[in-house]
py3Dmol code that shows the C-alpha trace and the ligand (Angstrom):
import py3Dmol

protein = """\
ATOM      1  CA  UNK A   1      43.056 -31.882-121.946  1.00  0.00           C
ATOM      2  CA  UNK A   2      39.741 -31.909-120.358  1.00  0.00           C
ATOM      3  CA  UNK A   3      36.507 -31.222-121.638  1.00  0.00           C
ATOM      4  CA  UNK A   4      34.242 -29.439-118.024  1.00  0.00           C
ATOM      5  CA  UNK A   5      30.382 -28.259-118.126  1.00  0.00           C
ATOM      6  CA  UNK A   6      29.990 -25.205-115.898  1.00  0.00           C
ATOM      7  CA  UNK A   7      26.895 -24.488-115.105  1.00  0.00           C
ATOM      8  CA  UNK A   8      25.775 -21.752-112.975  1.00  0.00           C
ATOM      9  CA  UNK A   9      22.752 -21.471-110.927  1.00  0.00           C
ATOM     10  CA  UNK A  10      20.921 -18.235-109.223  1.00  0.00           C
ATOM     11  CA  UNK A  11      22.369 -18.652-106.018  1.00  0.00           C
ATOM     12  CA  UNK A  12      25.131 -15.854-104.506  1.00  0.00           C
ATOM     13  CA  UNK A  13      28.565 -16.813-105.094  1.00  0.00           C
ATOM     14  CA  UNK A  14      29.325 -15.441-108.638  1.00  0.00           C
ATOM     15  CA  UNK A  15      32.916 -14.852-107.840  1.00  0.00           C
ATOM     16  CA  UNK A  16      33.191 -19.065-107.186  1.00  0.00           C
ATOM     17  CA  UNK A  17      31.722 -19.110-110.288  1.00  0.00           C
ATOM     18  CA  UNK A  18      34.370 -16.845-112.187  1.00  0.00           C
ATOM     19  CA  UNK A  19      37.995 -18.602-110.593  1.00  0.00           C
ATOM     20  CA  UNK A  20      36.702 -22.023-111.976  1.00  0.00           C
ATOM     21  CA  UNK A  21      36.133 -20.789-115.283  1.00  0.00           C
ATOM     22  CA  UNK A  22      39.539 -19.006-115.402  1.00  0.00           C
ATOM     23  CA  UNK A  23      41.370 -22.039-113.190  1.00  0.00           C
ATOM     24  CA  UNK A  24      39.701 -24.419-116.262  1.00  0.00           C
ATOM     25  CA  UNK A  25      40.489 -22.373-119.150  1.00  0.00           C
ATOM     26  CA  UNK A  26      43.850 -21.867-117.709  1.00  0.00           C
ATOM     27  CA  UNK A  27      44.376 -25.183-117.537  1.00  0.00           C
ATOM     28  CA  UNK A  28      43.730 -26.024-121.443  1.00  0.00           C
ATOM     29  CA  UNK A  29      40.521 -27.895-121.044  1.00  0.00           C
ATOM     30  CA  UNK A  30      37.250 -27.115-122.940  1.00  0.00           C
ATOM     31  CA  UNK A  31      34.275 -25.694-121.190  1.00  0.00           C
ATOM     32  CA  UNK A  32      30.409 -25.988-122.187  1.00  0.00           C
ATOM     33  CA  UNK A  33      29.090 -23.427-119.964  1.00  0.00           C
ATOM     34  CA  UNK A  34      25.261 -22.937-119.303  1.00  0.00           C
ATOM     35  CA  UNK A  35      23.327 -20.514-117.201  1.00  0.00           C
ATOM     36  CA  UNK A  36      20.393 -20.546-115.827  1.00  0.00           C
ATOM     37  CA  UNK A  37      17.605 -17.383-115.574  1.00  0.00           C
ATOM     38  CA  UNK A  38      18.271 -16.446-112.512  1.00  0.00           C
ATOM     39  CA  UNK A  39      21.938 -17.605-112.925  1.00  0.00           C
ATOM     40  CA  UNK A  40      22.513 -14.609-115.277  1.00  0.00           C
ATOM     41  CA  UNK A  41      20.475 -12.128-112.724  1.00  0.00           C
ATOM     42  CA  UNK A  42      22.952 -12.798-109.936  1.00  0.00           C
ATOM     43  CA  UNK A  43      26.354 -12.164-112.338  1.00  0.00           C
ATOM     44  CA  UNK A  44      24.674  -8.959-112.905  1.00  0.00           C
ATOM     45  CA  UNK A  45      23.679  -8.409-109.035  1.00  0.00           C
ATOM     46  CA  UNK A  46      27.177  -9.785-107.890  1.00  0.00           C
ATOM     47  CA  UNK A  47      29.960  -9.109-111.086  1.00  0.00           C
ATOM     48  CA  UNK A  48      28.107  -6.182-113.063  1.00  0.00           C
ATOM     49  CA  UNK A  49      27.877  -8.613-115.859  1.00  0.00           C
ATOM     50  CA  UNK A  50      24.953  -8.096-118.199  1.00  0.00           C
ATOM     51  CA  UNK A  51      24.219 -11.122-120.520  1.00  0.00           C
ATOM     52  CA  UNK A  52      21.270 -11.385-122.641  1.00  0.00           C
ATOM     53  CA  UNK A  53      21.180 -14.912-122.886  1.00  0.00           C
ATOM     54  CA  UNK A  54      22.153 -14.997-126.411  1.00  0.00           C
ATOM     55  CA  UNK A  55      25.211 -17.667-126.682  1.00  0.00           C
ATOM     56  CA  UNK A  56      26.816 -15.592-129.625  1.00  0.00           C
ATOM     57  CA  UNK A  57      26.660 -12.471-128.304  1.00  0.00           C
ATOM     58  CA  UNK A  58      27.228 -13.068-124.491  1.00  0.00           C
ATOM     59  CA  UNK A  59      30.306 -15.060-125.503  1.00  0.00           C
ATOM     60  CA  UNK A  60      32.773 -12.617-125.773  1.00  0.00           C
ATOM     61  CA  UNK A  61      31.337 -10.776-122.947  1.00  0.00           C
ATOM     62  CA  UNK A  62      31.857 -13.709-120.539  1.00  0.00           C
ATOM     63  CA  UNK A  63      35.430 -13.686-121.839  1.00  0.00           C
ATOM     64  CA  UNK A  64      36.132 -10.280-121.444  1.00  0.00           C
ATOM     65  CA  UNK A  65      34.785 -10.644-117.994  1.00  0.00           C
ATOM     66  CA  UNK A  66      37.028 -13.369-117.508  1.00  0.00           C
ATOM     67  CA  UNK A  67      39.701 -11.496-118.742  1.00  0.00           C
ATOM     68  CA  UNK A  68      40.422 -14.125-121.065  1.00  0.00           C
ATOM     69  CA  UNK A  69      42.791 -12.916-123.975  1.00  0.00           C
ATOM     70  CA  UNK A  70      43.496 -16.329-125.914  1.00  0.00           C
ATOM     71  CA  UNK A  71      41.576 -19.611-125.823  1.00  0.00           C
ATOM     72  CA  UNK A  72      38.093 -18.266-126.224  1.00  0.00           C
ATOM     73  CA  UNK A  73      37.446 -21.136-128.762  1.00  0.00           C
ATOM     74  CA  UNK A  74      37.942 -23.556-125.696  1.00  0.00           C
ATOM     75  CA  UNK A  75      34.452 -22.046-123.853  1.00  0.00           C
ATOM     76  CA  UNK A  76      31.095 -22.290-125.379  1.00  0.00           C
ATOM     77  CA  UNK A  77      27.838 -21.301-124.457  1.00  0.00           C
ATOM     78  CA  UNK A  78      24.877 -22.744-123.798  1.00  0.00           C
ATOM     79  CA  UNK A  79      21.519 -21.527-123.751  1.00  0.00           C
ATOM     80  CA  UNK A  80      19.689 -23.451-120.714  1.00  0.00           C
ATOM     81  CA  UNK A  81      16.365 -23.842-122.720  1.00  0.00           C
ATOM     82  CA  UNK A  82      18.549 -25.615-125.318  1.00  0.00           C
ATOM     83  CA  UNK A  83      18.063 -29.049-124.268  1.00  0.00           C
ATOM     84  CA  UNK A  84      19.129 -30.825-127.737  1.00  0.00           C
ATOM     85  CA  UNK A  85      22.841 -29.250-127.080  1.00  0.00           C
ATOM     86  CA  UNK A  86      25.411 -31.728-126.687  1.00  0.00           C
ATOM     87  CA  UNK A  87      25.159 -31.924-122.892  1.00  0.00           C
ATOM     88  CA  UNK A  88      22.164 -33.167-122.690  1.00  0.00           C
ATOM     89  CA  UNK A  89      23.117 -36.557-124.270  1.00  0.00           C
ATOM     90  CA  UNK A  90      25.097 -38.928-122.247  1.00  0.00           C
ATOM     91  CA  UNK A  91      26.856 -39.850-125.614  1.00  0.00           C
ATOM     92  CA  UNK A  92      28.698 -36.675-125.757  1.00  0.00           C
ATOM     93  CA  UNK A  93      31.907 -37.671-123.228  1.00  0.00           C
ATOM     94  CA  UNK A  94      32.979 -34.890-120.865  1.00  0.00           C
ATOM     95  CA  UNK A  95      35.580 -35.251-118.025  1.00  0.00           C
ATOM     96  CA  UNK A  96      33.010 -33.444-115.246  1.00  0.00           C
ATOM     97  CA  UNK A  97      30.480 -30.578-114.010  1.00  0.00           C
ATOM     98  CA  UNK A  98      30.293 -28.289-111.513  1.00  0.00           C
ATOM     99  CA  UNK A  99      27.190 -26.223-110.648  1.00  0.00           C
ATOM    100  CA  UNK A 100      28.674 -23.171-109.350  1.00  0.00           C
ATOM    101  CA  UNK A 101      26.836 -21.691-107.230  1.00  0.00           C
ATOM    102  CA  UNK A 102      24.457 -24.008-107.233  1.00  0.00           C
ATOM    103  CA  UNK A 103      20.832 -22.763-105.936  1.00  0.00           C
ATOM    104  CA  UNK A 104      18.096 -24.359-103.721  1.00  0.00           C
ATOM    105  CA  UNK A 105      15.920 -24.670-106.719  1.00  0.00           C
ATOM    106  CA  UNK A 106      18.657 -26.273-108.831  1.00  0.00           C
ATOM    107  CA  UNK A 107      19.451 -28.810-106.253  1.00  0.00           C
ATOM    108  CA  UNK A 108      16.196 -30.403-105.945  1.00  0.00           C
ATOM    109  CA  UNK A 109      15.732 -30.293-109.121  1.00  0.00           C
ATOM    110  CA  UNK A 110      18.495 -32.611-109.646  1.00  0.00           C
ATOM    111  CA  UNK A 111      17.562 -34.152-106.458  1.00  0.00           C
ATOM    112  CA  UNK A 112      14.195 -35.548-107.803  1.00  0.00           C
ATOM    113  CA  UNK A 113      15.173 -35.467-111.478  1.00  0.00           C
ATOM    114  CA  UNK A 114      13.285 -32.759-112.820  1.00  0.00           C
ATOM    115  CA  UNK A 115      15.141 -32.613-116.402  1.00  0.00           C
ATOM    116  CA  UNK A 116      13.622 -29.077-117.130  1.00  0.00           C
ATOM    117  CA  UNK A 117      16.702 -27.340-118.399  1.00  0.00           C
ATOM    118  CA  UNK A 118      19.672 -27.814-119.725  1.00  0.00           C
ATOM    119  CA  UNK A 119      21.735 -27.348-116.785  1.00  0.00           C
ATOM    120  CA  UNK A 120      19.169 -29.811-114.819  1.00  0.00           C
ATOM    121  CA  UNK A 121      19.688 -31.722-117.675  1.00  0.00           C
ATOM    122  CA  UNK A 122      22.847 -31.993-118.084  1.00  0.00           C
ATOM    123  CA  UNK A 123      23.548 -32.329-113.753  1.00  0.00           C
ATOM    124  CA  UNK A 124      20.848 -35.621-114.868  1.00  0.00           C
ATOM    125  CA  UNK A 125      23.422 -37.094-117.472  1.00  0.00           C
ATOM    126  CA  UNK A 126      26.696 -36.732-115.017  1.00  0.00           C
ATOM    127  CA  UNK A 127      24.530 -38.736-112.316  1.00  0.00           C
ATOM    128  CA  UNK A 128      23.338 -41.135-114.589  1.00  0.00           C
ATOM    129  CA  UNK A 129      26.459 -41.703-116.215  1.00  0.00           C
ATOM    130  CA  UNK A 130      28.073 -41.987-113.311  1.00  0.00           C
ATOM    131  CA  UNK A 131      30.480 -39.119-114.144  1.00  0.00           C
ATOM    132  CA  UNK A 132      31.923 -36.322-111.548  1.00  0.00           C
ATOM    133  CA  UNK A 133      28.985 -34.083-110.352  1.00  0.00           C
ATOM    134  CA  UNK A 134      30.077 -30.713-107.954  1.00  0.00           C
ATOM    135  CA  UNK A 135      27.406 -28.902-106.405  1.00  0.00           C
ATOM    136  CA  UNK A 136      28.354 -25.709-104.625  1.00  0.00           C
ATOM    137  CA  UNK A 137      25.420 -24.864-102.831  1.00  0.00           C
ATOM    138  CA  UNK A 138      24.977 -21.292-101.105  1.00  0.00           C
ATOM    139  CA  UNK A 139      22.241 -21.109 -98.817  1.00  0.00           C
ATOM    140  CA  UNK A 140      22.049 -20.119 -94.632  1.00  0.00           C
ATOM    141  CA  UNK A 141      20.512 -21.525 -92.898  1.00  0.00           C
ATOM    142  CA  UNK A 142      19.412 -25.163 -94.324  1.00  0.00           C
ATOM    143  CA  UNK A 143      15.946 -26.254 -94.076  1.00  0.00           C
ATOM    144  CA  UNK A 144      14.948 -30.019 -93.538  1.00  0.00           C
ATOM    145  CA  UNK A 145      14.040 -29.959 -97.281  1.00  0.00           C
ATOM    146  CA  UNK A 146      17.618 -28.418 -98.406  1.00  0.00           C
ATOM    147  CA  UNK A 147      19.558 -31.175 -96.233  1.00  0.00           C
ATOM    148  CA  UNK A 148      17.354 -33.986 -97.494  1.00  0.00           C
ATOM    149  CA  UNK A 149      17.974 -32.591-101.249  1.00  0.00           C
ATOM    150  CA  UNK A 150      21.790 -32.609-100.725  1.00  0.00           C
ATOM    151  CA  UNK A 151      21.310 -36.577 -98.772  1.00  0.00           C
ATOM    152  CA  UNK A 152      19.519 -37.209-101.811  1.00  0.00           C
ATOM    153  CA  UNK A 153      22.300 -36.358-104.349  1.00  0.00           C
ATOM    154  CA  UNK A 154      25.162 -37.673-102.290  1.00  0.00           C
ATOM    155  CA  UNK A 155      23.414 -40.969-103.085  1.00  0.00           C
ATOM    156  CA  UNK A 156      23.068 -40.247-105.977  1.00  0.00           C
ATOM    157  CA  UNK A 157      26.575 -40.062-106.775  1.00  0.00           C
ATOM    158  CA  UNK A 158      27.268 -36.292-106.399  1.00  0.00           C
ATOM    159  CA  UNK A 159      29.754 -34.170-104.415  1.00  0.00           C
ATOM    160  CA  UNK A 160      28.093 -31.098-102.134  1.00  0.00           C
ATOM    161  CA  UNK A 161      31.010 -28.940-101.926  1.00  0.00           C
ATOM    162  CA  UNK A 162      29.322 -25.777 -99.975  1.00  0.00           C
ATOM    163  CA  UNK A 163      30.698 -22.182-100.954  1.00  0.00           C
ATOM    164  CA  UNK A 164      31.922 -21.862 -97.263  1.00  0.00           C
ATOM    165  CA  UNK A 165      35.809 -20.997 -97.107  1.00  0.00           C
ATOM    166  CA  UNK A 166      37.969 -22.322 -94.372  1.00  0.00           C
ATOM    167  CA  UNK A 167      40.053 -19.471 -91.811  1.00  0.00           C
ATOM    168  CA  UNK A 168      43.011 -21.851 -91.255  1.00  0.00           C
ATOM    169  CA  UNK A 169      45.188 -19.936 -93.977  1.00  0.00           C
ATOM    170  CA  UNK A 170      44.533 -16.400 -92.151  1.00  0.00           C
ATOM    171  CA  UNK A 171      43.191 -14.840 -95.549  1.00  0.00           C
ATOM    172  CA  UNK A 172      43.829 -11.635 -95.794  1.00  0.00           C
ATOM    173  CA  UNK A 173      41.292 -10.673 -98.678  1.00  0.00           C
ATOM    174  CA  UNK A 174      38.140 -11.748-100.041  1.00  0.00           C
ATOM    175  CA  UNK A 175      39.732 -13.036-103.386  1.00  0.00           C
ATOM    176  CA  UNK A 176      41.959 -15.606-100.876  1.00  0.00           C
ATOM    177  CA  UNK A 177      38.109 -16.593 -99.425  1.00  0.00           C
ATOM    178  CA  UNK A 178      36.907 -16.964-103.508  1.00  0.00           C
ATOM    179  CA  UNK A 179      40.416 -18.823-104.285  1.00  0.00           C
ATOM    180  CA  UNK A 180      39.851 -21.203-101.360  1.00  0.00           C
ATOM    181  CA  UNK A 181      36.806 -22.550-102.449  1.00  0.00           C
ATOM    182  CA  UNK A 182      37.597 -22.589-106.421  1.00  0.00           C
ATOM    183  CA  UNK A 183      40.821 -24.408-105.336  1.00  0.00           C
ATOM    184  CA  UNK A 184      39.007 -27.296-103.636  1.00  0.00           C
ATOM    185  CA  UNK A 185      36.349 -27.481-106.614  1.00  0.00           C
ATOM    186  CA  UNK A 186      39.023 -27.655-109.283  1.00  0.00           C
ATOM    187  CA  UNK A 187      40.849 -30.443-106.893  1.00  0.00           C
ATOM    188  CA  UNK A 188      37.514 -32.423-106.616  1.00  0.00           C
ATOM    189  CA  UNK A 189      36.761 -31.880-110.759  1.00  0.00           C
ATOM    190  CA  UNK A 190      40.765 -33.514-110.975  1.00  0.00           C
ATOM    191  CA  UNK A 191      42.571 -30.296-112.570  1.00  0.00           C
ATOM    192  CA  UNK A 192      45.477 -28.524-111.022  1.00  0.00           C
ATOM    193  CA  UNK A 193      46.057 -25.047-110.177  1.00  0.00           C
ATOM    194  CA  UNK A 194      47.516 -22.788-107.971  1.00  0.00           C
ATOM    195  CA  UNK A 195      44.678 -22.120-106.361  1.00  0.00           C
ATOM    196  CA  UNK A 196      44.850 -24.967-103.793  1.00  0.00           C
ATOM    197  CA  UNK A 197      46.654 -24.689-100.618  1.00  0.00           C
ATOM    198  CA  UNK A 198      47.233 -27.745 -98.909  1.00  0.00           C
ATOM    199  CA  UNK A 199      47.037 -27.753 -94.857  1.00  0.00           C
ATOM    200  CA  UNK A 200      50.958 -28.970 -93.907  1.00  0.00           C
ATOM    201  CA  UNK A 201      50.128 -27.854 -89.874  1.00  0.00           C
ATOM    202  CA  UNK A 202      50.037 -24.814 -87.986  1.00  0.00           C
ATOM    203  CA  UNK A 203      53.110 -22.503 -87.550  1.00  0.00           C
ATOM    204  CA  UNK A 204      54.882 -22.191 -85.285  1.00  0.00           C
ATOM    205  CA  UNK A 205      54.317 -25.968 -84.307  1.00  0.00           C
ATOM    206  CA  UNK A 206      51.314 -25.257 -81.697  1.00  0.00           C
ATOM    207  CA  UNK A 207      52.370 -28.111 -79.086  1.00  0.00           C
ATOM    208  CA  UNK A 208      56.824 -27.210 -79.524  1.00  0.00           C
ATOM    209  CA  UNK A 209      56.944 -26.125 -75.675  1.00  0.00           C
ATOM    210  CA  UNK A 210      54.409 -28.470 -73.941  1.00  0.00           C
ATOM    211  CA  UNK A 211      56.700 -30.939 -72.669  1.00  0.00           C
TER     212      UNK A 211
END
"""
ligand_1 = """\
31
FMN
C 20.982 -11.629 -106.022
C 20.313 -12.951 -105.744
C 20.888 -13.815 -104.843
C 20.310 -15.042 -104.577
N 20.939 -15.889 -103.703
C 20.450 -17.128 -103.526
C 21.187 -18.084 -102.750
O 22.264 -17.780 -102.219
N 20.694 -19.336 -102.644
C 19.522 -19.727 -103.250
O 19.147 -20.914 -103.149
N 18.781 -18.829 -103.984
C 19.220 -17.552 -104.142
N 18.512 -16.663 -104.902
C 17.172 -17.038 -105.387
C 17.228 -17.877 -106.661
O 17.854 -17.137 -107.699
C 15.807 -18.256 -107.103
O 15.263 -19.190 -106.196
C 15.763 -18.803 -108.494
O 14.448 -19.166 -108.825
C 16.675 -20.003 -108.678
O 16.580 -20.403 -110.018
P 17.614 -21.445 -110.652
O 17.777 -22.533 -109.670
O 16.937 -21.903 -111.918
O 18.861 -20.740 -110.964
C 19.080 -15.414 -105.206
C 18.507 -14.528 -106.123
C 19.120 -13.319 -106.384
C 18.487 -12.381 -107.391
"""
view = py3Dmol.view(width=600, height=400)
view.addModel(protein, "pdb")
view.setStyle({"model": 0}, {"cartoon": {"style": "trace"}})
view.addModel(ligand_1, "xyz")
view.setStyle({"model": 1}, {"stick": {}})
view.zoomTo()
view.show()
């Protein structure tokens, strides 16, 4: 099994952020998952999740939230202003990390390098060790200095995977939107699930009576 960092940013998409975590645990792998300030002000905003930013105590909240019944020993968490956690050294092997949803602020952060948290920190490591880096950014519209950011990490190495759900599968709820996009992230980190519909062509065959 896997061993994923999660980290999530103050940006909207807190839903994105809760089908990864569930897809990953699902899945068997382990999960260091940190969160920024504002991170934990949007799951509050968004999910109605209150964390205090204490690791021990918000742990078994984030599970419950999950609705995680076995396997909480595969996630732990991180406090962001922890950088001496295991993350933050490149020694410490992990498989992947997504930042999801991934703020403005976060992605120039790890745009320019500016190590100030852990989750900056540990976005940092996955560049520099040339390991799988997701960021799902959520912002509309883009300024110049968002676009250059996200020119600036594809460079660099990382993925921009934008929480922006495709139509082509006629969803018929907001959870198929949320699925859509975990899908492709958990495709891009390498992990199967069920959450990924591939595109086999439209039905019935659009062009059958053209000839
Ligand atoms: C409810 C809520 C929604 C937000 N949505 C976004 C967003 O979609 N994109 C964004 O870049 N910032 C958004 N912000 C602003 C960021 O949280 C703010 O810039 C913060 O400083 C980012 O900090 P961080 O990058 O350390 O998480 C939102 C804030 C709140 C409270």
């Amino acid at each position: 099994m896997g061993r994923y960092i999660v980290g999530i940013a103050g940006a909207s998409g807190a839903p994105y952020a809760k089908r990864v975590l569930q897809g990953l645990l699902a899945g068997g792998h382990d999960v260091k998952c940190v969160i920024s300030e504002a991170g934990r002000r949007v799951l509050e905003v968004e999910e109605g999740l209150l964390l205090t930013g204490n690791t021990e105590t918000d742990h078994p909240d984030v599970l419950e939230w999950l609705g995680v019944k076995s396997g909480g020993t595969q996630l732990e968490m991180l406090h962001h202003r922890d950088v001496a956690a295991s993350i933050a050294s490149g020694s410490f092997h992990t498989d992947g990390m997504v930042v999801v949803p991934c703020s403005g602020g976060t992605l120039a952060k790890i745009a320019t390098g500016v190590s100030s948290g852990l989750l900056e920190r540990a976005a940092d490591v996955c560049l520099k060790e040339r390991r799988k880096l997701i960021l799902v950014t959520r912002e509309t519209p883009l300024s110049l200095i968002h676009l250059r950011n996200m020119t600036a990490v594809t460079e660099a190495g990382a993925i921009v995977l934008p929480g922006s759900p495709g139509y082509y599968h006629r969803p018929s709820s907001v959870q198929d939107l949320v699925d859509m996009v975990a899908g492709r992230i958990l495709s891009h980190l390498g992990v199967d699930s069920a959450l990924l519909k591939e595109w086999t062509g439209p039905e019935p065959p659009a062009y059958a009576d053209q000839d």
